[in-house]
TORPA-4810 file (N, C-alpha, C, O; in nm, 3 decimals):
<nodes>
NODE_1_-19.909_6.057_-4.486_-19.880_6.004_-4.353_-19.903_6.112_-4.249_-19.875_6.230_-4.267_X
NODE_2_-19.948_6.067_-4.157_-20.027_6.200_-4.052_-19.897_6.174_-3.945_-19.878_6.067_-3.888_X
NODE_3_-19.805_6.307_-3.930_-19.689_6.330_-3.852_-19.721_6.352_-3.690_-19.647_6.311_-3.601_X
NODE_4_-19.868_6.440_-3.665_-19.875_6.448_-3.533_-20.071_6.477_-3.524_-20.138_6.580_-3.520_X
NODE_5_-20.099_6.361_-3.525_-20.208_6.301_-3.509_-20.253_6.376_-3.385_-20.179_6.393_-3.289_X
NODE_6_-20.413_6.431_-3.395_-20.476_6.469_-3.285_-20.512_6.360_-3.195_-20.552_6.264_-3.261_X
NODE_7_-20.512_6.342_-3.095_-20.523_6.221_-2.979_-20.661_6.235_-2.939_-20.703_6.351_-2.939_X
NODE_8_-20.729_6.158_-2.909_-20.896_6.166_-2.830_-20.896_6.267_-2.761_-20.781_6.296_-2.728_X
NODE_9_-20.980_6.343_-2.719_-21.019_6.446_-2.611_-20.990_6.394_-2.490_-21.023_6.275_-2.492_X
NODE_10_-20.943_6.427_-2.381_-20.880_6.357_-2.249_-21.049_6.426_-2.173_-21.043_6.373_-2.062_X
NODE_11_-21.138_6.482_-2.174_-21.220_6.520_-2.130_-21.325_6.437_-2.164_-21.407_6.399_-2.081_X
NODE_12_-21.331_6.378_-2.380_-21.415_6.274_-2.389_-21.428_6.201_-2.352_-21.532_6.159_-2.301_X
NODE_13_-21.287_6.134_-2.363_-21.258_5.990_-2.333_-21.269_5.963_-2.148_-21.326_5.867_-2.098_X
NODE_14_-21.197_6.078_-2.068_-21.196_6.029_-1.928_-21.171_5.914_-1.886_-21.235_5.826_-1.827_X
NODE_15_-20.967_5.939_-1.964_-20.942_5.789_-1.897_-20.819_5.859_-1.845_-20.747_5.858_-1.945_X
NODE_16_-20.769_5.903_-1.773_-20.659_5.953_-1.735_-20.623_5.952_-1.608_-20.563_6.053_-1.571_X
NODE_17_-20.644_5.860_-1.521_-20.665_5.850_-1.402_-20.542_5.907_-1.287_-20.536_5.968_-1.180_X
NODE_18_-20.459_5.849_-1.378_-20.305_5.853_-1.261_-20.172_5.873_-1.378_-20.170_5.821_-1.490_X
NODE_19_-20.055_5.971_-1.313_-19.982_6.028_-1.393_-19.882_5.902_-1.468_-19.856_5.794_-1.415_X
NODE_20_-19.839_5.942_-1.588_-19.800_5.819_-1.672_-19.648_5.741_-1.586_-19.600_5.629_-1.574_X
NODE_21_-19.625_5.854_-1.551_-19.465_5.818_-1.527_-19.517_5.727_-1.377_-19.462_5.617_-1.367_X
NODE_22_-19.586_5.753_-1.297_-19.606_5.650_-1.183_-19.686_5.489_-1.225_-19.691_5.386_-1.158_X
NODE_23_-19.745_5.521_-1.364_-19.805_5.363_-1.411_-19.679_5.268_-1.510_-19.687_5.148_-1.540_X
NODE_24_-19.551_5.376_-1.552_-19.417_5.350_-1.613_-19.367_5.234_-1.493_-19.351_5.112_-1.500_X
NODE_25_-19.355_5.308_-1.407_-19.305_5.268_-1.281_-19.302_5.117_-1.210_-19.209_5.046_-1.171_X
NODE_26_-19.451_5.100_-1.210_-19.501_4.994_-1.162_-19.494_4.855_-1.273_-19.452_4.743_-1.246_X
NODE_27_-19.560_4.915_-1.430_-19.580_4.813_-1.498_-19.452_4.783_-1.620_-19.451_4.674_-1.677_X
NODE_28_-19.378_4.856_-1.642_-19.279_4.847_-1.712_-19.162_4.730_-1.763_-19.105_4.726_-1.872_X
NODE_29_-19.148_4.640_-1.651_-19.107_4.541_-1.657_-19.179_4.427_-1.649_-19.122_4.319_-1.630_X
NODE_30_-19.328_4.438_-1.662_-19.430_4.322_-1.619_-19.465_4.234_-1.754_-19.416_4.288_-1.852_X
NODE_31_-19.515_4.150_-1.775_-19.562_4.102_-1.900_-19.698_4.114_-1.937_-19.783_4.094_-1.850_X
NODE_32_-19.740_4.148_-2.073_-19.909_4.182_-2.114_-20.026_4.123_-2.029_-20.137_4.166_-1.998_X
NODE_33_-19.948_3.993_-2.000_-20.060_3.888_-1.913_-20.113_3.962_-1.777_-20.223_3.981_-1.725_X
NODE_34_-19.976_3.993_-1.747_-19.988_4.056_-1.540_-20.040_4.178_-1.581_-20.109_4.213_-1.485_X
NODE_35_-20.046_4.242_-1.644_-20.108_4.402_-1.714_-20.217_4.399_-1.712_-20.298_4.462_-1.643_X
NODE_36_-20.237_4.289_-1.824_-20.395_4.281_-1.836_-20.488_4.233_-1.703_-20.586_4.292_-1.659_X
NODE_37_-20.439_4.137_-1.664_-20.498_4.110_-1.556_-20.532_4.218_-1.431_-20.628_4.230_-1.355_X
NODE_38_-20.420_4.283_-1.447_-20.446_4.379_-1.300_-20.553_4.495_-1.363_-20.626_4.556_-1.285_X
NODE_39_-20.559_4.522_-1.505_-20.642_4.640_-1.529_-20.804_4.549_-1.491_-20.891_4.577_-1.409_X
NODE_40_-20.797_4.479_-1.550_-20.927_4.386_-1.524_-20.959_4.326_-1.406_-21.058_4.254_-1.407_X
NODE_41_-20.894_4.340_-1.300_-20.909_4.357_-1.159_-20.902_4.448_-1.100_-20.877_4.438_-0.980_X
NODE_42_-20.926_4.590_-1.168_-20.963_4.748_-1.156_-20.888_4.810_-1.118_-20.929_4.915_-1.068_X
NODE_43_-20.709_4.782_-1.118_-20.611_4.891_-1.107_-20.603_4.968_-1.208_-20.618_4.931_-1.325_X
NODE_44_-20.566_5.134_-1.151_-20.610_5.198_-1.229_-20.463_5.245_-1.310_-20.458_5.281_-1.428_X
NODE_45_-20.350_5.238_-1.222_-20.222_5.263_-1.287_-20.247_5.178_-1.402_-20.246_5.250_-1.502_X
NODE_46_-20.277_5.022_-1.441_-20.282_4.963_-1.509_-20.356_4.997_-1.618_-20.312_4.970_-1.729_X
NODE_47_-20.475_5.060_-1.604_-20.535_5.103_-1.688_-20.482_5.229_-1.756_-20.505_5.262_-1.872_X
NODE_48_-20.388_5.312_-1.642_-20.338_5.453_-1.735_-20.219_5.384_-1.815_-20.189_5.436_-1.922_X
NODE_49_-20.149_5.271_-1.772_-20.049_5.223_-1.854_-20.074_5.212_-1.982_-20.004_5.254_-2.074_X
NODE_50_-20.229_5.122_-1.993_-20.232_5.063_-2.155_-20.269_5.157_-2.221_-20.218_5.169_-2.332_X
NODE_51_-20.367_5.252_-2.181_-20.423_5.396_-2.267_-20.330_5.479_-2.295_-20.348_5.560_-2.387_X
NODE_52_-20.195_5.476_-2.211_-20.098_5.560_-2.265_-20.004_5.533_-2.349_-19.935_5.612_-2.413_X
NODE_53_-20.000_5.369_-2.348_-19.893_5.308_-2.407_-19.913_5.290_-2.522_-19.816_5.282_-2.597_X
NODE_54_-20.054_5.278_-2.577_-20.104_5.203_-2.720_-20.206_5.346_-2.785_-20.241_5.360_-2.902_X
NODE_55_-20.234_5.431_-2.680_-20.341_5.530_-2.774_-20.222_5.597_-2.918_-20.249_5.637_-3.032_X
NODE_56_-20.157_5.591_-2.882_-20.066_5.671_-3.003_-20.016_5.586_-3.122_-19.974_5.634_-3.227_X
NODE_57_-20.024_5.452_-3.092_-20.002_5.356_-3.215_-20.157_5.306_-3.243_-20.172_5.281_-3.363_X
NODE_58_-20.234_5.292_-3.193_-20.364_5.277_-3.249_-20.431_5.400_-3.299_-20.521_5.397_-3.383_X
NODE_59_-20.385_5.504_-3.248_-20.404_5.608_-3.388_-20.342_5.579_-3.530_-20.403_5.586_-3.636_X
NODE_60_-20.252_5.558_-3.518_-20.141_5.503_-3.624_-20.216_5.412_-3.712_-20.271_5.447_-3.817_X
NODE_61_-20.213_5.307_-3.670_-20.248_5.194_-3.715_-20.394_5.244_-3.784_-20.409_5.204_-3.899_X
NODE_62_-20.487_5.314_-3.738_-20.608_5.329_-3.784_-20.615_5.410_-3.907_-20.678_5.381_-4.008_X
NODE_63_-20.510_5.559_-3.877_-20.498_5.596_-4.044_-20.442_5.501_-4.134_-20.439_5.543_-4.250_X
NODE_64_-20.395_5.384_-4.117_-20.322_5.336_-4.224_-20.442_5.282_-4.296_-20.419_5.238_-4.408_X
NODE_65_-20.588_5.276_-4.243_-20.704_5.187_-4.279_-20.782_5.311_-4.315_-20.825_5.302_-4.431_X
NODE_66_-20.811_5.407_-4.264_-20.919_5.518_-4.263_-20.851_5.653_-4.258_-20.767_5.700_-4.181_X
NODE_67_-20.944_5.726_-4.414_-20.852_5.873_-4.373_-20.906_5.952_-4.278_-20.842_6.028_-4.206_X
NODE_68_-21.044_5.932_-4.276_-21.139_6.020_-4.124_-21.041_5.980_-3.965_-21.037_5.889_-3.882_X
NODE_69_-20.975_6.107_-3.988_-20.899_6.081_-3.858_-21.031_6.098_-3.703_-21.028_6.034_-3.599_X
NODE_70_-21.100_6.171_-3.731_-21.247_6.206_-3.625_-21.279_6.081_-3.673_-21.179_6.072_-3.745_X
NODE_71_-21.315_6.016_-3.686_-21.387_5.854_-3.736_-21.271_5.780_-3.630_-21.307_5.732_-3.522_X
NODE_72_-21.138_5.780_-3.672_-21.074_5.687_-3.588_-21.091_5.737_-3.472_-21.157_5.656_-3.406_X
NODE_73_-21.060_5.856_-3.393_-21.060_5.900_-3.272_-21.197_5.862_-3.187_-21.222_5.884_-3.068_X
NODE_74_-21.272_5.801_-3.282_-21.416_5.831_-3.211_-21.404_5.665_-3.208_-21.465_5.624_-3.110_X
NODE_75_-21.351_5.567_-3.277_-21.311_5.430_-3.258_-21.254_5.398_-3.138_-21.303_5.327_-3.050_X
NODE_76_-21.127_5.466_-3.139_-21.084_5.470_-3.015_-21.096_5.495_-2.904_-21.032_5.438_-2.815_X
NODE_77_-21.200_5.608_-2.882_-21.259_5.616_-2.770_-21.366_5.551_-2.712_-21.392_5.556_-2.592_X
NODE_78_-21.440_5.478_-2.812_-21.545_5.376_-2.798_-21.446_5.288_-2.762_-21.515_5.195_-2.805_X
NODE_79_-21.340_5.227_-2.719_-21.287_5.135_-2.681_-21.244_5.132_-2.563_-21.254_5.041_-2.481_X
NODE_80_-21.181_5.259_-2.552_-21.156_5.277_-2.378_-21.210_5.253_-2.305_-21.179_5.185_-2.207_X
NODE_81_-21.354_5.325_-2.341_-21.480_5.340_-2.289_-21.531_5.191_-2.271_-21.547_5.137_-2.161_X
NODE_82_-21.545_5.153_-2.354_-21.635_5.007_-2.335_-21.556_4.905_-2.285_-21.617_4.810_-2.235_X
NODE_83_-21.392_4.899_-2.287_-21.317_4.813_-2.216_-21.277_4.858_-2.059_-21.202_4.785_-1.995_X
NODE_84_-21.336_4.990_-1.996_-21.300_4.971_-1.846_-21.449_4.982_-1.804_-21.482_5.002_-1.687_X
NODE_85_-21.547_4.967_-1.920_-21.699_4.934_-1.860_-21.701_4.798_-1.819_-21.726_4.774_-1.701_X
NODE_86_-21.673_4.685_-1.916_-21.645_4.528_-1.874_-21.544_4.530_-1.781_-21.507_4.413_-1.790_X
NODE_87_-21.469_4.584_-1.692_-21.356_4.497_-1.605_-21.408_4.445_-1.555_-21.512_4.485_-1.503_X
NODE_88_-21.352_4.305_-1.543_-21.418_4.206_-1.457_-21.450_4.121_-1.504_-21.478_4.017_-1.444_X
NODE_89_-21.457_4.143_-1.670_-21.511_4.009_-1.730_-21.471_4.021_-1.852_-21.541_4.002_-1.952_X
NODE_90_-21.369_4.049_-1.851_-21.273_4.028_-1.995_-21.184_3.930_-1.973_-21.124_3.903_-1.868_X
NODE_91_-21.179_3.870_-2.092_-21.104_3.782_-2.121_-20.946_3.759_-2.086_-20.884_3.862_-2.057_X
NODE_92_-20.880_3.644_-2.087_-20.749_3.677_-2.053_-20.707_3.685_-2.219_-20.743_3.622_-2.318_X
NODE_93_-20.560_3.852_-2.182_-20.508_3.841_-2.326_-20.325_3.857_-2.314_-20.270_3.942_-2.245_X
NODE_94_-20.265_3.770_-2.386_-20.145_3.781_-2.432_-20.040_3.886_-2.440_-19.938_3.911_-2.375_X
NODE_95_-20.105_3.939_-2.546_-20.032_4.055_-2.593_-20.180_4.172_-2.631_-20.273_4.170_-2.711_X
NODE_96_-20.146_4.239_-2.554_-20.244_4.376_-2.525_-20.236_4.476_-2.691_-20.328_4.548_-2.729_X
NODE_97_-20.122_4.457_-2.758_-20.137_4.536_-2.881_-20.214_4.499_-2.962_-20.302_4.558_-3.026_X
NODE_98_-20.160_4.333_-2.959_-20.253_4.261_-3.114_-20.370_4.261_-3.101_-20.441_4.249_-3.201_X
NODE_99_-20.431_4.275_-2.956_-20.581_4.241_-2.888_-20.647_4.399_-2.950_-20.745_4.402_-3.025_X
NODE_100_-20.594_4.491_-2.917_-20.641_4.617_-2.911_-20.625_4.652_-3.085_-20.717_4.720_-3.129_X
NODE_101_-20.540_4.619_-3.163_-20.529_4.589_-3.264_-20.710_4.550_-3.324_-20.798_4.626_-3.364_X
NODE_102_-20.710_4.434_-3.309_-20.799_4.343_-3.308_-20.936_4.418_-3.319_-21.006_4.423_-3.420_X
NODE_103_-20.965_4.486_-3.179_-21.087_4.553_-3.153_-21.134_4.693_-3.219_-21.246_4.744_-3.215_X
NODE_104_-21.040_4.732_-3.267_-20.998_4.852_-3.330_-21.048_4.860_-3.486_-21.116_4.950_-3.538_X
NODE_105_-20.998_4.746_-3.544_-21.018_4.689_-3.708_-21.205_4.618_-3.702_-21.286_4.603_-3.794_X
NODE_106_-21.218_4.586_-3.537_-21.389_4.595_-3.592_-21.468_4.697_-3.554_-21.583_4.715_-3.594_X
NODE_107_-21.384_4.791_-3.447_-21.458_4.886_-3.465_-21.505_4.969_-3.581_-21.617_5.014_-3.606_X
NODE_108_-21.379_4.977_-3.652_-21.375_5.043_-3.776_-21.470_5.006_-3.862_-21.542_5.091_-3.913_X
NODE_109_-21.489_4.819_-3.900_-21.600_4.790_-3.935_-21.685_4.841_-3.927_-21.726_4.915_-4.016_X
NODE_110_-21.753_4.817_-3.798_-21.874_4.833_-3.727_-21.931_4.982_-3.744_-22.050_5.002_-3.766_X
NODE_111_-21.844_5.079_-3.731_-21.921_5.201_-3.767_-21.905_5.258_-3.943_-21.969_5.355_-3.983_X
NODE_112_-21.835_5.198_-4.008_-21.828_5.227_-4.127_-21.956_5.159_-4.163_-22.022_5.234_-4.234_X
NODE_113_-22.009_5.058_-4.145_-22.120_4.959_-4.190_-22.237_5.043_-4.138_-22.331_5.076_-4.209_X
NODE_114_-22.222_5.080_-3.987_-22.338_5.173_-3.969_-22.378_5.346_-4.024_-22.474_5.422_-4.030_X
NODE_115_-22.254_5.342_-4.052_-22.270_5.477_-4.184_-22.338_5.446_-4.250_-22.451_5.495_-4.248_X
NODE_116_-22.302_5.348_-4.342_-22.351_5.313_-4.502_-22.491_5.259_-4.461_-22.576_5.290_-4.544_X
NODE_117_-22.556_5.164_-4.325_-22.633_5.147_-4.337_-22.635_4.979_-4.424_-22.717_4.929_-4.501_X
NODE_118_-22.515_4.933_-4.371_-22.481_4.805_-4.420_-22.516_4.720_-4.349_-22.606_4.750_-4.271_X
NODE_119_-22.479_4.625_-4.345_-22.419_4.497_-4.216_-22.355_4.351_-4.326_-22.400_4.259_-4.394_X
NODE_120_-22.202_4.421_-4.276_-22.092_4.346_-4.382_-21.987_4.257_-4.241_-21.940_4.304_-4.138_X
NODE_121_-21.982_4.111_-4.301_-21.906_4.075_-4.186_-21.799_3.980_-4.199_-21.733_3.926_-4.110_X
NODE_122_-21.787_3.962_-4.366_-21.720_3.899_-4.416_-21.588_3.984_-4.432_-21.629_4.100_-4.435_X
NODE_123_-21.475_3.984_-4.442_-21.395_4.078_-4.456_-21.380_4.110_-4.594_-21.361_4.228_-4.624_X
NODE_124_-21.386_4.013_-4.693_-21.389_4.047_-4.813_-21.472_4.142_-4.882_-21.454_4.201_-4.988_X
NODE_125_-21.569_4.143_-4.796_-21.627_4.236_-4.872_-21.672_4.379_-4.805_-21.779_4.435_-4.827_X
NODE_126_-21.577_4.424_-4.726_-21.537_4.539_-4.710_-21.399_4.624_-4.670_-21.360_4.720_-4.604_X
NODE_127_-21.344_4.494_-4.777_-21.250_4.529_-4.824_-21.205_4.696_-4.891_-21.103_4.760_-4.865_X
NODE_128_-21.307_4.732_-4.974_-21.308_4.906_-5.010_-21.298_4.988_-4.901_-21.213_5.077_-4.892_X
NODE_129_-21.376_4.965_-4.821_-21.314_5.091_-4.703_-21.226_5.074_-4.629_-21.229_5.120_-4.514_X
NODE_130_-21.121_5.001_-4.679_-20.978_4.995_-4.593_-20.861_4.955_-4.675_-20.804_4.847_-4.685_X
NODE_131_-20.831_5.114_-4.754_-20.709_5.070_-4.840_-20.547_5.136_-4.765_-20.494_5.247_-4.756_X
NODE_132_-20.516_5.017_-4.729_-20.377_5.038_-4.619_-20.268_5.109_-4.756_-20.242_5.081_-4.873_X
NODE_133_-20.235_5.199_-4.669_-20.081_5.246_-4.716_-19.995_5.250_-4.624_-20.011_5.278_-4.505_X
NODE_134_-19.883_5.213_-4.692_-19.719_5.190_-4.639_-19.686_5.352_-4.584_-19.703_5.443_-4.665_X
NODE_135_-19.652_5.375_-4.487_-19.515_5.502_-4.488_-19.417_5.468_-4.509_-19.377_5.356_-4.475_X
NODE_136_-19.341_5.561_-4.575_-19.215_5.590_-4.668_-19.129_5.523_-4.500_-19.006_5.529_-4.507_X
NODE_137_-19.169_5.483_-4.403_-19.085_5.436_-4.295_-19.084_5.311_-4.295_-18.993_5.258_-4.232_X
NODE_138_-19.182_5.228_-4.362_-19.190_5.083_-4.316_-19.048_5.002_-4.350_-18.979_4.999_-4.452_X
NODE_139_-19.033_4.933_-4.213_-18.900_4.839_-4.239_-18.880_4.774_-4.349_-18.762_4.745_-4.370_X
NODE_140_-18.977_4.731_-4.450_-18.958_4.679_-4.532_-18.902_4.724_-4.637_-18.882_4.649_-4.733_X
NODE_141_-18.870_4.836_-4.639_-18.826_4.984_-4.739_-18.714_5.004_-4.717_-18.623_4.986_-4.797_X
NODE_142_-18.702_5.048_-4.597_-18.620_5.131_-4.495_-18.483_5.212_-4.551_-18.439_5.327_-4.558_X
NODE_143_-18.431_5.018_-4.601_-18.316_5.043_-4.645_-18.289_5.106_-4.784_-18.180_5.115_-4.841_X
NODE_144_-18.433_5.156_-4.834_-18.405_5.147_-4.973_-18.406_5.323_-5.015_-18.505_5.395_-5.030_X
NODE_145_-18.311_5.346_-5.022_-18.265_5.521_-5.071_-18.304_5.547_-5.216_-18.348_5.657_-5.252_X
NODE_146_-18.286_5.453_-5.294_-18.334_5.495_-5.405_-18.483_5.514_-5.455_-18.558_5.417_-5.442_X
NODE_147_-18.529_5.622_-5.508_-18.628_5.668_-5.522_-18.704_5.529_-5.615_-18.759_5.438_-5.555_X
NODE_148_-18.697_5.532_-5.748_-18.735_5.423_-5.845_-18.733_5.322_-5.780_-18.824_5.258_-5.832_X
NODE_149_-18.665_5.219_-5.643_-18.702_5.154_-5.629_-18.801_5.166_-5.498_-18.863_5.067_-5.461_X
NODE_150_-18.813_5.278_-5.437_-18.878_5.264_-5.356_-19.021_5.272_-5.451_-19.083_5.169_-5.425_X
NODE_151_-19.074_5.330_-5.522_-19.161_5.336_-5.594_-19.234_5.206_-5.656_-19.349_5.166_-5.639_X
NODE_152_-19.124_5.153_-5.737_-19.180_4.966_-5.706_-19.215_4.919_-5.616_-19.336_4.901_-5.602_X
NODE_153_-19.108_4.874_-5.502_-19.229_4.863_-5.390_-19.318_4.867_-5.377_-19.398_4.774_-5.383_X
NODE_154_-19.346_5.030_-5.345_-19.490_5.097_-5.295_-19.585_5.020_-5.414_-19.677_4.948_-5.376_X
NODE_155_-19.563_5.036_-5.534_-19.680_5.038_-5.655_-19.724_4.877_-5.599_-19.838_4.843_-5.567_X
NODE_156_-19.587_4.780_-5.595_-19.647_4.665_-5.618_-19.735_4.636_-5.502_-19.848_4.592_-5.525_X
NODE_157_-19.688_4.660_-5.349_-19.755_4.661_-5.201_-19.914_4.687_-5.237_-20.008_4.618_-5.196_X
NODE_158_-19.923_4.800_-5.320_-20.048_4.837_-5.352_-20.155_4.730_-5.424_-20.277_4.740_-5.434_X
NODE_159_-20.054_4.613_-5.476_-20.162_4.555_-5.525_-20.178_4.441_-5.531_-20.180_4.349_-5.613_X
NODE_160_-20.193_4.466_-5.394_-20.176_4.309_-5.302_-20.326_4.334_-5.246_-20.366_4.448_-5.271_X
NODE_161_-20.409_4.260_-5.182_-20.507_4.221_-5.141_-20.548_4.323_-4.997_-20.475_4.299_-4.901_X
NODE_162_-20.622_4.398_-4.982_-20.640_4.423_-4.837_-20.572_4.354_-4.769_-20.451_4.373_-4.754_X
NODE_163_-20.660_4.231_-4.700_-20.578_4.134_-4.592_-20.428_4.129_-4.617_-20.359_4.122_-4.515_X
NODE_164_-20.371_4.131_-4.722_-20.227_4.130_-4.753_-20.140_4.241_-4.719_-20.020_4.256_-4.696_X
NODE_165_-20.220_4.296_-4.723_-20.126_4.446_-4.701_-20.149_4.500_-4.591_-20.105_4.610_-4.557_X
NODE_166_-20.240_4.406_-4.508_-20.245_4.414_-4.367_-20.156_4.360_-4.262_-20.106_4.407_-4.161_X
NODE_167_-20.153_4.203_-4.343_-20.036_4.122_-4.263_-19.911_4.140_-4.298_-19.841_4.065_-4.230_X
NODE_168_-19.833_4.218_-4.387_-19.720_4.279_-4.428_-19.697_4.411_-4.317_-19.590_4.429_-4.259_X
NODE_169_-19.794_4.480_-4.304_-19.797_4.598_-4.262_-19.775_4.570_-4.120_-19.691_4.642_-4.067_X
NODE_170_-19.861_4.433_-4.009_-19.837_4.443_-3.943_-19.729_4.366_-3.865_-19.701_4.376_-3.746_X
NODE_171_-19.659_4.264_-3.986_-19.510_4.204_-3.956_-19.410_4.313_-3.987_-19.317_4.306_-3.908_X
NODE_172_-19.395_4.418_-4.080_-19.297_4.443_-4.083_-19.263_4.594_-4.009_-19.159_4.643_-3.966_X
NODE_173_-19.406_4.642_-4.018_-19.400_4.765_-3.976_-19.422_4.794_-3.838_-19.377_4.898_-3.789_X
NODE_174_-19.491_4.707_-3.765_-19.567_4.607_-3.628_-19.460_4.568_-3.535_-19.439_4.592_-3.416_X
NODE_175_-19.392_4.492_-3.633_-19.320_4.379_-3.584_-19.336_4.277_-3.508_-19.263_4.215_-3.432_X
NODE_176_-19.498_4.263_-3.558_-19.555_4.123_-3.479_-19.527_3.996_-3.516_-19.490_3.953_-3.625_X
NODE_177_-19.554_3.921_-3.379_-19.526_3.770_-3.443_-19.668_3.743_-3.481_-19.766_3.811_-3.451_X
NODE_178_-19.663_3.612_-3.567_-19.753_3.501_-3.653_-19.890_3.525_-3.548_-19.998_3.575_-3.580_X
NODE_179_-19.853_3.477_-3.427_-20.007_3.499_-3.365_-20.041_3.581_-3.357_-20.158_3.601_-3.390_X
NODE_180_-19.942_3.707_-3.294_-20.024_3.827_-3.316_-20.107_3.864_-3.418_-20.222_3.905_-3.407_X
NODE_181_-20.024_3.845_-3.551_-20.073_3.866_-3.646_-20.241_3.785_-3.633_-20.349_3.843_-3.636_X
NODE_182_-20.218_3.659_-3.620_-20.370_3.610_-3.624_-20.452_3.676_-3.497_-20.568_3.648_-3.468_X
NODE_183_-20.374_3.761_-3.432_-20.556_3.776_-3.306_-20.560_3.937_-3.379_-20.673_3.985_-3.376_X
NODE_184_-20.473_4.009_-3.433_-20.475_4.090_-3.508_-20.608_4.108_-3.604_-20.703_4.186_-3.595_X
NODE_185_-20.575_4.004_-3.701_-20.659_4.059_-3.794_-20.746_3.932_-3.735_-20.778_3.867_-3.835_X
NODE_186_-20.783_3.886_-3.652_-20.910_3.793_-3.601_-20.898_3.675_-3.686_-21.000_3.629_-3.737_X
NODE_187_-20.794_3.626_-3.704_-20.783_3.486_-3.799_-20.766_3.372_-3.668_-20.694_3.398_-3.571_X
NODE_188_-20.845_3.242_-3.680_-20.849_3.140_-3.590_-20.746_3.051_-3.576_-20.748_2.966_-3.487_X
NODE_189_-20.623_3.066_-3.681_-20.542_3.013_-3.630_-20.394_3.091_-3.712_-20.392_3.167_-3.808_X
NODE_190_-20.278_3.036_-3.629_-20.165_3.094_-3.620_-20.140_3.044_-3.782_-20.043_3.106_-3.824_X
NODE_191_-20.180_2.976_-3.860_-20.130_2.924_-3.985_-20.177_3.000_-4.050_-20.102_3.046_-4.136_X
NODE_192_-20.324_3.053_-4.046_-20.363_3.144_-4.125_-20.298_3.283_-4.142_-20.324_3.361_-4.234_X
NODE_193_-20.247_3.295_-4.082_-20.137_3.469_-4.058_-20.029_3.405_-4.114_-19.969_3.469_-4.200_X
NODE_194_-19.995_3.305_-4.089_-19.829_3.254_-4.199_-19.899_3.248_-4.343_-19.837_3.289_-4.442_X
NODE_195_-20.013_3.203_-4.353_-20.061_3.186_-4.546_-20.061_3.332_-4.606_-20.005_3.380_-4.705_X
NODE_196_-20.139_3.383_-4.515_-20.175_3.537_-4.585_-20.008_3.610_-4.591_-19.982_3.681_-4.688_X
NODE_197_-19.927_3.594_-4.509_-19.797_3.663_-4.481_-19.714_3.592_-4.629_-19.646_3.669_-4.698_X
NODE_198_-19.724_3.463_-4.664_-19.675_3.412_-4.724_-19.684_3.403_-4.884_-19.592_3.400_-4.965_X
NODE_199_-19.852_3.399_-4.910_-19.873_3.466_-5.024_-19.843_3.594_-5.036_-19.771_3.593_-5.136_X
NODE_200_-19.853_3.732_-4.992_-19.837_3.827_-4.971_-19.656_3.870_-5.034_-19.611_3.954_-5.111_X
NODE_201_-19.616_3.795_-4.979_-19.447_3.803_-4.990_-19.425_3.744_-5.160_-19.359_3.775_-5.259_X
NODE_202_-19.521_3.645_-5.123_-19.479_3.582_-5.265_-19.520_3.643_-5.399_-19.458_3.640_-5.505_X
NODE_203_-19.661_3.711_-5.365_-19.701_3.797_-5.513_-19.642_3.917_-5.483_-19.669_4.002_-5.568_X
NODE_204_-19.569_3.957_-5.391_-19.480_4.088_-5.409_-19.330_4.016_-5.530_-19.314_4.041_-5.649_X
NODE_205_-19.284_3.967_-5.482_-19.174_3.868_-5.567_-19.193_3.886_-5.697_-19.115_3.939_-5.777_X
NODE_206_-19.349_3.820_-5.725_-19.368_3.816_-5.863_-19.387_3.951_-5.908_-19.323_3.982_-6.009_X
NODE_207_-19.432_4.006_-5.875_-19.440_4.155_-5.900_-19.306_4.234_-5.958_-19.286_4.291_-6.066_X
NODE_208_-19.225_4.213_-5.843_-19.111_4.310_-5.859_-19.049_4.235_-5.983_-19.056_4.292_-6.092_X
NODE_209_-18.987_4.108_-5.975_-18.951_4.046_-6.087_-19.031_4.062_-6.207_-19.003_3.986_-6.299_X
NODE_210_-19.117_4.138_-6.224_-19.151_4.176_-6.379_-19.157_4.323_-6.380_-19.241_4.370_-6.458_X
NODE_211_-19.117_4.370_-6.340_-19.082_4.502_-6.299_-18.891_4.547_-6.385_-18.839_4.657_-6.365_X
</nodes>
């Protein structure tokens, strides 16, 4: 588990417009909707809000998929970058995590595929370059002090499905809701994030019970 993650270059990236505590200020009590909207109508507090608010959990979130921490950083900055190039014509979004979430897991795609020299677009089947691990923090644990059983856990979590150990990871550790979860991992509907969440839970069950 990476304790203090290097952050993008503030010189690469050049998104730092206005000091955090004056974009705290303004947007703090607002909802993702009025956020998003105002960054995409070219305020710039708005824009230092979300880059400050989410660059440190979308680091997060990205080692849990990729150990090339320079691979994620360079994800992430392709995002900044290319999301205050479109203002103006982005979409309306909800919740700014699951979205950024979202864009993040194809970035990752997208340049892992152009490494290899692929073009994979099914998720299943690149599935290998994204084997999620739990930190010894996830709520789903949390409570659990004992070593042997935290170890079950972990073993069984492990052998659950990519997508599974995605939508676990990002209900419990996330603490997203069902949709999030679906704009998350790009699933078209809110049922599909309850199936995957649901099997997921359920072959953990079976797991531990033969354990």
């Amino acid at each position: 588990m990476i304790n203090n993650p290097k952050l993008p270059n503030k010189e690469e990236v050049n998104v730092y417009p206005l000091g955090h505590s004056e974009s705290i200020k303004v947007y703090e009590n607002k909802s993702d909707m009025d956020i998003w909207n105002a960054f995409n109508k070219g305020d710039e507090f708005a824009f230092n809000y979300i880059y400050r608010m989410y660059v440190t959990v979308l680091f997060k979130y990205g080692c849990q998929m990729c150990k090339d921490q320079s691979h994620i950083q360079d994800c992430i900055q392709n995002i900044f970058i290319d999301l205050r190039r479109k203002r103006g014509s982005l979409s309306e979004v909800q919740s700014i995590k699951s979205y950024l979430f979202k864009i993040l897991y194809r970035e990752l795609i997208r340049k892992s595929n152009k490494s290899k020299e692929e073009i994979c677009k099914e998720p299943e089947k690149i599935q290998k370059n994204f084997s999620i691990e739990f930190s010894q923090e996830t709520k789903i644990i949390h409570q659990e002090n004992d070593r042997e059983k935290f170890e079950k856990i972990h073993g069984a979590i492990n052998k659950l499905t990519c997508r599974q150990r995605q939508a676990i990871l990002l209900l419990y550790e996330e603490g997203m809701t069902y949709k999030e979860i679906s704009v998350a991992m790009d699933l078209n509907e809110v049922k599909s994030a309850r199936k995957v969440v649901y099997r997921a839970l359920s072959t953990l069950k079976s797991l531990l019970q033969k354990k």
